[in-house]
Backbone as JSON Lines, residues from 0, in Angstrom:
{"i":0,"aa":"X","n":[3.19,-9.68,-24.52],"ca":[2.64,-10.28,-25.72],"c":[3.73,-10.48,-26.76]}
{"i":1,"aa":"X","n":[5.15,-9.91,-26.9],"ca":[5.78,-9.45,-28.09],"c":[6.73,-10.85,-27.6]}
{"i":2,"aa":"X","n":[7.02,-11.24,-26.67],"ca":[7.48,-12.31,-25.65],"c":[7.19,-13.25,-25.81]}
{"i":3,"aa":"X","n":[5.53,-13.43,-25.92],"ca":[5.22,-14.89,-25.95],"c":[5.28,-15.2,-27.42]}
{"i":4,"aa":"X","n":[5.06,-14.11,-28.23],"ca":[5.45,-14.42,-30.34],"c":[6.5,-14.48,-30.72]}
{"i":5,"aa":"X","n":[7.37,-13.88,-29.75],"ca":[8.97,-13.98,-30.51],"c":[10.07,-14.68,-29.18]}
{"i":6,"aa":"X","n":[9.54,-14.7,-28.3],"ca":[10.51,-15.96,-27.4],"c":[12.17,-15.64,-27.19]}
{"i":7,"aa":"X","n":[12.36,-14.31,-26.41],"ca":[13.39,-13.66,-27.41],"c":[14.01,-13.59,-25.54]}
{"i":8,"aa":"X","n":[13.1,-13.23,-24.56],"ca":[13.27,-13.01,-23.2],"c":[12.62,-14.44,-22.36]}
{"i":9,"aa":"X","n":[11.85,-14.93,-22.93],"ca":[11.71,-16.44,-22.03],"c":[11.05,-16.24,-20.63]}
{"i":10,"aa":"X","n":[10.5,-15.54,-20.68],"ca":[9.62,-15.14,-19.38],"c":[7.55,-15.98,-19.73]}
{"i":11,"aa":"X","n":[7.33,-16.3,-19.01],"ca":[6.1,-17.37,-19.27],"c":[5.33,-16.47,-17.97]}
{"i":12,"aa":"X","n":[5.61,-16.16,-16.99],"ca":[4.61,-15.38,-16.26],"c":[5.43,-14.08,-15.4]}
{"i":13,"aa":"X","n":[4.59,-13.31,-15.64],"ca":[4.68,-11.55,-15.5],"c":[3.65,-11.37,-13.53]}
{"i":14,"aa":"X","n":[4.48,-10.54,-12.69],"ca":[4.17,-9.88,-11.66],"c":[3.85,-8.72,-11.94]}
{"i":15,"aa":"X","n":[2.94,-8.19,-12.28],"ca":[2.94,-6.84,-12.19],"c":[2.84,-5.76,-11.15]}
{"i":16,"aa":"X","n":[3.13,-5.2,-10.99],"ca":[3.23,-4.1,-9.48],"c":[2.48,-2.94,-9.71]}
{"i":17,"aa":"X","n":[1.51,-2.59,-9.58],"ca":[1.71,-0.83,-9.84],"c":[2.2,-0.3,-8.33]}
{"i":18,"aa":"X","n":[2.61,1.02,-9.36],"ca":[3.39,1.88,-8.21],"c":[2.12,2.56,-6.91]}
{"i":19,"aa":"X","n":[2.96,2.98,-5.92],"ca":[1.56,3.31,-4.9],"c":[1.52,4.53,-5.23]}
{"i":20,"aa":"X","n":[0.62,5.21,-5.01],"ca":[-0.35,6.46,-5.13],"c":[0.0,7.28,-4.87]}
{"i":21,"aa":"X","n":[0.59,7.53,-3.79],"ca":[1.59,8.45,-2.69],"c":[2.83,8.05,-2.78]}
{"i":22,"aa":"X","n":[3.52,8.32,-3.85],"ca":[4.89,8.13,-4.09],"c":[6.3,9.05,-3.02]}
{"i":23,"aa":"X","n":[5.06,9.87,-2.81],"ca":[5.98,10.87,-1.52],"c":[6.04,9.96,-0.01]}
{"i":24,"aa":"X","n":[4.86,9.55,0.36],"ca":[4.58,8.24,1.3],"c":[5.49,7.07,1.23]}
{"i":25,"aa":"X","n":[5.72,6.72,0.2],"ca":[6.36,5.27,0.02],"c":[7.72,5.81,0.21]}
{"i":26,"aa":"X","n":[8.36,6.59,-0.84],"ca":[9.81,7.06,-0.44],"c":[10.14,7.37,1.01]}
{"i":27,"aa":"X","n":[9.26,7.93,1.77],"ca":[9.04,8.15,3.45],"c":[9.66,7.06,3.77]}
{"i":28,"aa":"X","n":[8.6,6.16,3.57],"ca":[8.55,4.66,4.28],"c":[9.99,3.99,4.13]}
{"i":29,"aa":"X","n":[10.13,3.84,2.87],"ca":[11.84,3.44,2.56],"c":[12.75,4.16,3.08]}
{"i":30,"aa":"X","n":[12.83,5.28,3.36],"ca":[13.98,5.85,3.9],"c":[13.88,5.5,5.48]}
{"i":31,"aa":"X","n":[12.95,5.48,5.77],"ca":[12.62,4.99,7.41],"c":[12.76,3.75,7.98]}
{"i":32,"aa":"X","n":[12.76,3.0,6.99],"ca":[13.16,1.33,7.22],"c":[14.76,1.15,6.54]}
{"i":33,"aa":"X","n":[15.46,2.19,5.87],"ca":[16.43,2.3,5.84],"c":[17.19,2.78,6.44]}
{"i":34,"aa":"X","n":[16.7,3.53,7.59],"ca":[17.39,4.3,8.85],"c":[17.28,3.06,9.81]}
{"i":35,"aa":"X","n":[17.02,1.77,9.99],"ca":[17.04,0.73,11.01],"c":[18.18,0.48,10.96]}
{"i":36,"aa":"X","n":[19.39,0.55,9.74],"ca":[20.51,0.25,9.33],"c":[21.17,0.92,11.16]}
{"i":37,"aa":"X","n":[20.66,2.62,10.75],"ca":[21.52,3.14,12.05],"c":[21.46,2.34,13.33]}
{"i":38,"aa":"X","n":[20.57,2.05,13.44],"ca":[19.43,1.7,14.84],"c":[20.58,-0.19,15.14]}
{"i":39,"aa":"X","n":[20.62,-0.86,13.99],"ca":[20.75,-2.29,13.77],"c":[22.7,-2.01,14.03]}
{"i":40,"aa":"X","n":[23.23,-0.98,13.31],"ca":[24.57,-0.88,13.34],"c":[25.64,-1.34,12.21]}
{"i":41,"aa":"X","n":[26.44,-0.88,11.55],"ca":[26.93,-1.74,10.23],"c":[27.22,-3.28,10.11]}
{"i":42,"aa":"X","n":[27.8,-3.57,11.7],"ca":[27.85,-5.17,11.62],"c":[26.53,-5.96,11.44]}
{"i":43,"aa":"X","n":[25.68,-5.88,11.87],"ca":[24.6,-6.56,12.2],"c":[23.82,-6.42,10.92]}
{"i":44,"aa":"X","n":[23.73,-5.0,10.43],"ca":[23.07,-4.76,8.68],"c":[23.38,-5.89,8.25]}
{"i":45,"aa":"X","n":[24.94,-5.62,7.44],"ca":[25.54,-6.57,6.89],"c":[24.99,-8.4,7.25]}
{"i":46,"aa":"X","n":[25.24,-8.63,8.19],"ca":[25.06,-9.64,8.28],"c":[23.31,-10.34,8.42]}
{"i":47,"aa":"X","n":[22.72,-9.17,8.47],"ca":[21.19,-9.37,7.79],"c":[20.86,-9.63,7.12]}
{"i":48,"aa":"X","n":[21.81,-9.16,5.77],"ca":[21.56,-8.74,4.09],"c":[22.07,-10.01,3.86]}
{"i":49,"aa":"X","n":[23.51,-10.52,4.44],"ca":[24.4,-12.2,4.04],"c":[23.21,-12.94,4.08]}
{"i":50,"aa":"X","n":[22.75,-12.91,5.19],"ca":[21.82,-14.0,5.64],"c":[20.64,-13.94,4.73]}
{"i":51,"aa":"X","n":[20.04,-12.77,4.8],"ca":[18.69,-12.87,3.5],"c":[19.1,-13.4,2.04]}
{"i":52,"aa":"X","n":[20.55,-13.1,1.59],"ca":[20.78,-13.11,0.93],"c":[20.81,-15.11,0.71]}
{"i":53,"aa":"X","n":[21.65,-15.29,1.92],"ca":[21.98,-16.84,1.73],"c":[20.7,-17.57,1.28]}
{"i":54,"aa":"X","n":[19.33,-17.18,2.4],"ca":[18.13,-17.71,2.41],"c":[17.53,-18.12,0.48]}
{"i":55,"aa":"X","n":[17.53,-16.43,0.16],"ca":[16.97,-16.21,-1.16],"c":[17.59,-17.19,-2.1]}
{"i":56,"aa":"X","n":[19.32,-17.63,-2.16],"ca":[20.1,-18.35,-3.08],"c":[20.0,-19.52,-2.98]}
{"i":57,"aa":"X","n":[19.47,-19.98,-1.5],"ca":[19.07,-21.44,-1.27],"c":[17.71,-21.49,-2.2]}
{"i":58,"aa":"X","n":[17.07,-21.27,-2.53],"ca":[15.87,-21.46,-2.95],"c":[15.46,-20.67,-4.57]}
{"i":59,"aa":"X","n":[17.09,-20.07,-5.12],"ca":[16.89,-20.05,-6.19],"c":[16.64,-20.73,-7.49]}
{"i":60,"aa":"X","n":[16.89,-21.79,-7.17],"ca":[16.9,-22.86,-8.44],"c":[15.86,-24.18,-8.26]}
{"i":61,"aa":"X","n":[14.82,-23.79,-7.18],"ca":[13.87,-24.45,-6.72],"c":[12.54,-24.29,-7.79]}
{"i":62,"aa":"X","n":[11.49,-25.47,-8.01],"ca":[10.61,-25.41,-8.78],"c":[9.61,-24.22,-8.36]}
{"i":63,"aa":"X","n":[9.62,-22.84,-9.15],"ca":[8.79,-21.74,-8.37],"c":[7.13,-22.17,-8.69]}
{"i":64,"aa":"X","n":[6.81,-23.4,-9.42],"ca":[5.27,-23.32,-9.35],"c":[4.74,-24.42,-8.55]}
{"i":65,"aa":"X","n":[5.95,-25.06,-7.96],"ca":[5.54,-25.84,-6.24],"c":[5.14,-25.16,-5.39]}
{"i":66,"aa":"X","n":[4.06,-24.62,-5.05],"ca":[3.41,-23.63,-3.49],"c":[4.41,-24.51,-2.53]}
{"i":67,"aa":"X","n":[4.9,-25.49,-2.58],"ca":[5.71,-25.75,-1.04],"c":[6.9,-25.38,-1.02]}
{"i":68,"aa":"X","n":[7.53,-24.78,-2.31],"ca":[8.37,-24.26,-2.04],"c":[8.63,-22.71,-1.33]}
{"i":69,"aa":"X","n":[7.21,-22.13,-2.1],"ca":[6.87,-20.58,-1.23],"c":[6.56,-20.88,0.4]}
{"i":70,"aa":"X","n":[6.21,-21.99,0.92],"ca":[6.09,-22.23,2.07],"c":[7.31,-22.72,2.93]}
{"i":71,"aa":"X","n":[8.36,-23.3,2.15],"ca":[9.6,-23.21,3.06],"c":[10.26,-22.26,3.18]}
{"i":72,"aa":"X","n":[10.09,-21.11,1.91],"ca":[10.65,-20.03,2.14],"c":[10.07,-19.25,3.47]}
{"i":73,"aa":"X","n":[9.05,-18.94,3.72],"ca":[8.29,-18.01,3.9],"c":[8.81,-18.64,5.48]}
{"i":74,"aa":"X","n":[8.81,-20.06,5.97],"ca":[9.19,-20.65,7.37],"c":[10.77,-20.19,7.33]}
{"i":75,"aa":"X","n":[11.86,-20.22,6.41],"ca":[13.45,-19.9,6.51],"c":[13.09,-18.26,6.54]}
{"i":76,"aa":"X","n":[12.42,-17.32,6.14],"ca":[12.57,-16.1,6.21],"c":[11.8,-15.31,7.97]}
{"i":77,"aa":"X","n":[10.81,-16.27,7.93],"ca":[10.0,-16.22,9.61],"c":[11.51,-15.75,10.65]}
{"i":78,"aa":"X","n":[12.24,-15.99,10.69],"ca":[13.53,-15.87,11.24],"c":[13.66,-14.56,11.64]}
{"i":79,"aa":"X","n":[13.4,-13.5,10.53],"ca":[13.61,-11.89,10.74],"c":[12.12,-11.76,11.38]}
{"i":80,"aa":"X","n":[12.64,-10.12,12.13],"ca":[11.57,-9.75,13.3],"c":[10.81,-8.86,12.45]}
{"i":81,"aa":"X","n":[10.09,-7.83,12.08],"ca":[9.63,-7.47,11.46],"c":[10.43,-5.99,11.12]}
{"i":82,"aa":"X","n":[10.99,-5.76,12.04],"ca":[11.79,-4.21,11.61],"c":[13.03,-4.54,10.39]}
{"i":83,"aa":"X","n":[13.3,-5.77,10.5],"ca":[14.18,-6.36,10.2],"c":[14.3,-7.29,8.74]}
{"i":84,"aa":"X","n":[12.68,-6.96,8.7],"ca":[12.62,-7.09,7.17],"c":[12.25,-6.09,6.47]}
{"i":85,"aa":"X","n":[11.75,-5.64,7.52],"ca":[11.41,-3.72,6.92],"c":[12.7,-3.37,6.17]}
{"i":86,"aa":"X","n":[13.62,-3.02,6.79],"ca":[15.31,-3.17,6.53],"c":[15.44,-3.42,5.42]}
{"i":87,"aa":"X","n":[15.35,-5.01,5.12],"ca":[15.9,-5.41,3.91],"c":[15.13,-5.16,2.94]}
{"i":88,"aa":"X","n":[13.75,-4.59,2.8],"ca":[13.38,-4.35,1.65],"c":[14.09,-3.4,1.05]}
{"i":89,"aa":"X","n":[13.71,-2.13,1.91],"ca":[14.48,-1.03,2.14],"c":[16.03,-1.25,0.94]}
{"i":90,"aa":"X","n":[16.61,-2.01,1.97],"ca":[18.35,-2.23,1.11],"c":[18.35,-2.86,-0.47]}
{"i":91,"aa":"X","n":[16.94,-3.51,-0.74],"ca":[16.64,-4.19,-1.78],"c":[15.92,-3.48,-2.73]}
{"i":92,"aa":"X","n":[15.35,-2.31,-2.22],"ca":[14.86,-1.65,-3.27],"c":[16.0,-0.37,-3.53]}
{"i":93,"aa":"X","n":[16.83,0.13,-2.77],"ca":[17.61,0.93,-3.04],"c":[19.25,0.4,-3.88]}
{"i":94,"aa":"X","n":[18.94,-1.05,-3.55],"ca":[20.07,-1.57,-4.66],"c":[19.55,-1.43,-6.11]}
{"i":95,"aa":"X","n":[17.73,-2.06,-6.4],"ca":[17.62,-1.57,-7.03],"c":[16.51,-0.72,-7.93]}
{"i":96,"aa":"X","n":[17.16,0.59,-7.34],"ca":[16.6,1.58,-8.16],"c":[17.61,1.89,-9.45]}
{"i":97,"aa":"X","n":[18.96,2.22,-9.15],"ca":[19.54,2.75,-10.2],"c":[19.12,1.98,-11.52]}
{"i":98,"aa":"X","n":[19.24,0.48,-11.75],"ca":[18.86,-0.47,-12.72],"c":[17.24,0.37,-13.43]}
{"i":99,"aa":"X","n":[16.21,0.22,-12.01],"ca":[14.97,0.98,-12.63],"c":[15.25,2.09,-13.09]}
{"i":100,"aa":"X","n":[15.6,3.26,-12.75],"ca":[15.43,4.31,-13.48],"c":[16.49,4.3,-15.16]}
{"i":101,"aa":"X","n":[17.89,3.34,-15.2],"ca":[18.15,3.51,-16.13],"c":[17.19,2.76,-16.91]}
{"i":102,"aa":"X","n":[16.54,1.61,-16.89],"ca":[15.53,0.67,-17.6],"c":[14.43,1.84,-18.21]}
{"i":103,"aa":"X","n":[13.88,2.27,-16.86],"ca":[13.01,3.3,-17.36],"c":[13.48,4.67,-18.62]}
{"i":104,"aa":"X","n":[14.31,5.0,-18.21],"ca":[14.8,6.42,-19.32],"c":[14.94,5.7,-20.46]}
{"i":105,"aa":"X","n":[15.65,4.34,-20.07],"ca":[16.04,3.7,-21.63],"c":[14.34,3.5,-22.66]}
{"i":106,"aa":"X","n":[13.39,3.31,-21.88],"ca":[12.12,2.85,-22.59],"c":[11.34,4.3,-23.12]}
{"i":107,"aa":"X","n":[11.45,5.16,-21.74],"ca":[11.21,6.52,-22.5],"c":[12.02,7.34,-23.49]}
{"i":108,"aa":"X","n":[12.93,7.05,-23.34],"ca":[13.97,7.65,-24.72],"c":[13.79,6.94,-25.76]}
């Protein structure tokens, strides 16, 4: 609300997430789709993460309130097997946490 009166961050629509319930569960889960790394091997990680990575940058500067653009993504990402995106969440949420928790202390302090 403080956003849309003072225009200061430029954000027009908000995702909200809540956190899951079983925060002991979810950390499980992430560390377990972050152990595929072992399973996948450092070359092959890496070149998981390039590649997701390439996918995501192709389609950064694309109109996000075209649904056909969520649909070419969703056909360029079809590519990974499912352990294999397990993976990259995994690598994507552990890049970033540090950012969250300093964001967070900064709002509670």
């Amino acid at each position: 609300m403080i956003d849309a009166d003072e225009r200061k961050i430029g954000i027009d629509k908000f995702l909200l997430v809540n956190p899951p319930l079983d925060l002991a569960y979810a950390f499980a889960k992430v560390d377990e789709w972050g152990a595929f790394q072992n399973r996948f091997g450092r070359d092959k990680s890496q070149a998981l993460v390039a590649k997701a990575l390439g996918i995501v940058e192709s389609f950064s500067k694309d109109n996000r309130s075209d649904l056909a653009v969520f649909d070419k993504l969703a056909k360029a990402l079809s590519v990974f097997t499912t352990e294999e995106l397990q993976f990259l969440i995994a690598e994507d949420l552990q890049a970033l946490l540090p950012e969250l928790v300093y964001v967070t202390q900064g709002i509670h302090d």
